[in-house]
N, C-alpha and C positions, 0 to 999 in steps of 0.2 A: 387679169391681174398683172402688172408689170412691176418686174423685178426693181426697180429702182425704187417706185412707191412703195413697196412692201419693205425693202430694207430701210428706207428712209423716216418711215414711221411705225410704230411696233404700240401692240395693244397691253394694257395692264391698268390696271385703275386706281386711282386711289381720289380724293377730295380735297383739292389743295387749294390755297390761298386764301388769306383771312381778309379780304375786302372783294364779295361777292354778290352779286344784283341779280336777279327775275324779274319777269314781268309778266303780267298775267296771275292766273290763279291764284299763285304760294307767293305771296307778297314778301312772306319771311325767309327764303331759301337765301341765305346767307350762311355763308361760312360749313355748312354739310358737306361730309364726303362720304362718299360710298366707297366698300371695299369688295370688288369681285375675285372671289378665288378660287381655286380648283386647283386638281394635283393630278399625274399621271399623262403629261402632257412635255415636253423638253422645249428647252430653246428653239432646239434646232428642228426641231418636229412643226414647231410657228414658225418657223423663217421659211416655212415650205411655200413657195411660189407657183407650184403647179397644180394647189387646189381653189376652187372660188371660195374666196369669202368675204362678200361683199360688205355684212355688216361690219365685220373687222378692219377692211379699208376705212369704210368710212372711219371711226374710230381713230384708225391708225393718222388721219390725215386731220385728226384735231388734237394729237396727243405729241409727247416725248416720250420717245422710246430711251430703253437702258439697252443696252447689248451682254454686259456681263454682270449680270444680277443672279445673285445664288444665294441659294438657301439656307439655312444655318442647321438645320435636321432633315435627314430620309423621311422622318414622320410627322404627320400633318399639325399632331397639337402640339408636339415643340415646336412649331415653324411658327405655328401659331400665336405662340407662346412669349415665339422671339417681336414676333409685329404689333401684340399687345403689351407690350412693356419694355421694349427697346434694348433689350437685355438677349445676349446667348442663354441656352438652356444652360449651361455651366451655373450660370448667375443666377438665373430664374427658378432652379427647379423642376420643371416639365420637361422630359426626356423622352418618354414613352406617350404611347396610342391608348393608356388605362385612364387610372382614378387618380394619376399624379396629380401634383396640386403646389402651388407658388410655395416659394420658401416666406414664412411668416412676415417678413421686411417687407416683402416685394407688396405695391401700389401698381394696380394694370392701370390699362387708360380708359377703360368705362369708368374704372373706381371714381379715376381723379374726374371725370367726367360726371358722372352723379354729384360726387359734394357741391361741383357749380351749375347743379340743376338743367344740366344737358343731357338729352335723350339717345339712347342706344338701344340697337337692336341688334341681334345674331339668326339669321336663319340658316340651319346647317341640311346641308340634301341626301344627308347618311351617313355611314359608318365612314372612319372613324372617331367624328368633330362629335362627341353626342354630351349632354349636357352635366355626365358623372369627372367630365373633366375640368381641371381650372378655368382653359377657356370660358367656359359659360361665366366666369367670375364677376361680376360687378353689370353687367346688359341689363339694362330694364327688362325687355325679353328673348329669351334663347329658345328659338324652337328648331328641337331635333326631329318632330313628328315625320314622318316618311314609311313609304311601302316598305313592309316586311316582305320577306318571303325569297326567293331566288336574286331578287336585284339587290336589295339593301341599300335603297337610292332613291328618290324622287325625282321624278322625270324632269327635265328641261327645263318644259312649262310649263307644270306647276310651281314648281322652284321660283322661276324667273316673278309668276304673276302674282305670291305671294309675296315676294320681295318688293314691286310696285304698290302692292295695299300696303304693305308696311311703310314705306315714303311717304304715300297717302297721307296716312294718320297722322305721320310727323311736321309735315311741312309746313303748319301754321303754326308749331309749338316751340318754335325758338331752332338752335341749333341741335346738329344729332350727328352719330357716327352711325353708320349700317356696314354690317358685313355679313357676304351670302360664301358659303361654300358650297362648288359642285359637284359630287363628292366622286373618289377615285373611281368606285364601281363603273363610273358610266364607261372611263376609258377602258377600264381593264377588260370589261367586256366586248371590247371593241380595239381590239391589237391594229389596225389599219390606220396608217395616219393620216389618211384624208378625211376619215368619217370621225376621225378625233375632230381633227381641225372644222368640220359641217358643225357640232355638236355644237363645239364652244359659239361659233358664228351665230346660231340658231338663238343661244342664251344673249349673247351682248345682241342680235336684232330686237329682241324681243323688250329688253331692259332701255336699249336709247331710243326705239320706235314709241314707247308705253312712257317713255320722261317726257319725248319731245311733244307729246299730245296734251302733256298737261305742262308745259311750258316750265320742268321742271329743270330741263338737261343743261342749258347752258353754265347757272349759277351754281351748278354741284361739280364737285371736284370728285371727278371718278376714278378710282384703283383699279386695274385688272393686275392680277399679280397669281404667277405659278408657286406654288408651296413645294413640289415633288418632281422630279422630272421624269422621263421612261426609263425603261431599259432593265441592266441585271441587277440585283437588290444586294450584289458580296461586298461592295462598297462604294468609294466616295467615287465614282465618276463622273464624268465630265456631265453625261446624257441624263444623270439622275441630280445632280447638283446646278448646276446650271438653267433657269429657268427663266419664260417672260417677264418683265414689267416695263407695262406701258400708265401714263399717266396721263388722263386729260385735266386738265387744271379750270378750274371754276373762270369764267368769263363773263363778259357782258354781250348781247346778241350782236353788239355789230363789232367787237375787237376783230382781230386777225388770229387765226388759231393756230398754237405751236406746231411747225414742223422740224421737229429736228431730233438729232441722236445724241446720249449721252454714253459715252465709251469705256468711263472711269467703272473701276470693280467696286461693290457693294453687295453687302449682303440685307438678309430679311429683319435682322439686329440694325442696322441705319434705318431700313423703310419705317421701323417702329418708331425710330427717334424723331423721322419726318413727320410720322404722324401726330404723333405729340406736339412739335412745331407749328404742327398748322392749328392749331388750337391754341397757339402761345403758350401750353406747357414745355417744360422739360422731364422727363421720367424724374419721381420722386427719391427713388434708388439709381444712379449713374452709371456707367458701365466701367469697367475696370480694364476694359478690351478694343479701349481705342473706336466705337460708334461714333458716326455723324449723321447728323441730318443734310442732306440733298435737297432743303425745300428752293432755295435761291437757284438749283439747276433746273427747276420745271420753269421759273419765272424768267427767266433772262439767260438768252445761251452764253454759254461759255464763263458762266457767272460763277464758279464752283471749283477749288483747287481742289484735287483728290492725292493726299497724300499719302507716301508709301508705308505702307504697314498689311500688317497679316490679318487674313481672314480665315474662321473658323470651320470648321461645318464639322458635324458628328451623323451617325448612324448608330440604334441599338434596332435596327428592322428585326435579324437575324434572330437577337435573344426576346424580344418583343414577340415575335412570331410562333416563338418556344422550341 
């Protein structure tokens, strides 16, 4: 792995751009994005250049990386909360890892995504994305199903090869959003951060090797994005706020594929607004906190003024935790 390529391109996914082509099987893969995401993992833990991870190069060498992309919460369903409705938890409601649940206003983007007859899925790989939360809000379907017992996590690959049938079924049905989470267990039981960084590789080989056989990969606009970062849980640090996203943007098989860094600060409250962008929505509730969307900086570098203004991020881990 050499250090230039690895900085130079950075893994995170999301499904961008609304004029998208396949060819082969899924005649329809237009306009879908996938969201891969996982939590217990840092920035700087992926910027690590002294482990392999090949399926991650490749990625990294068809994607735009962000360098300072943070989170909007410690906990995974406000983060998530914040990327399904382009909204901080202040706005939204969802704060906590419970039963929280939107403020009655709030319109997620499956919601808005249903009314125009577009397909969504959520498959979550454990504790604590599970279906008693808002998250599951508006997804045609949300499956928490996963091993009980000492892991509270589903493994890798079945994660990953469930998430392939799920695409599966969608691809002739018009457009869809998909989001996989993999859930923190997997890191936490594994404090090493090379066998962090195997893990994550294992999932993105296993997800662009399993598109590209069904000629699904190029036309799909892929998220990988960190929700959580490592480290001490007393507050907002750097190691635990600070997290990947890389984006491979929906193409055509013979374009040129993005290489390049985008440097501007953003949080998990803009990736949301992106998301909704790339659907031609905008969130039905607006953000009162200064959000933007980033989609024109996957498409065209240097295409995106990032102006100054403050960024939020909150933790209740502590009182959460009880």
């Amino acid at each position: 792995m050499h250090f230039v390529k690895k900085l130079k391109n950075i893994f995170g996914i999301v499904l961008l751009s609304s004029c998208f082509s396949c060819t082969g099987r899924f005649p329809n893969n237009e306009g879908n994005v996938l969201v891969i995401s996982f939590s217990g993992l840092s920035a700087e833990e992926f910027d690590d250049v002294t482990t392999e991870t090949p399926h991650i190069d490749q990625l990294i060498n068809e994607s735009v990386r962000f360098t300072h992309f943070y989170t909007t919460s410690l906990l995974e369903n406000a983060a998530l909360g914040s990327l399904l409705t382009g909204l901080y938890p202040v706005e939204n409601g969802v704060h906590r890892n419970n039963a929280s649940q939107y403020k009655n206003e709030i319109v997620s983007l499956p919601e808005e995504l249903g009314v125009r007859g577009y397909n969504s899925f959520f498959n979550s790989g454990g504790a604590p994305v599970l279906r008693k939360s808002a998250i599951s809000r508006g997804f045609n379907d949300f499956d928490d199903v996963f091993k009980t017992g000492p892991g509270y996590f589903l493994p890798v690959k079945d994660l990953a090869q469930k998430t392939l049938t799920s695409i599966e079924n969608r691809m002739e049905q018009g457009r869809f959003l998909g989001v996989v989470y993999f859930s923190d267990f997997l890191f936490f039981e594994t404090p090493n951060k090379e066998r962090k960084l195997q893990i994550l590789d294992e999932a993105v080989g296993i997800l662009r090797e399993g598109l590209l056989k069904r000629n699904a990969w190029d036309g799909l606009t892929v998220i990988v994005v960190g929700l959580r970062g490592s480290g001490r849980f007393e507050g907002l640090y750097d190691d635990m706020a600070r997290v990947p996203l890389v984006i491979k943007p929906s193409r055509k098989p013979r374009d040129l594929s993005p290489s390049w860094k985008v440097d501007g600060f953003l949080t998990t409250a803009d990736l949301g607004v992106t998301l909704y962008a790339l659907f031609g929505l905008s969130p039905a509730v607006p953000s009162r906190l200064n959000t933007m969307s980033f989609a024109p900086a996957i498409l065209a570098k240097g295409n995106l003024a990032f102006p100054e203004r403050p960024l939020y991020m909150e933790s209740e881990l502590l009182s959460w935790r009880g």
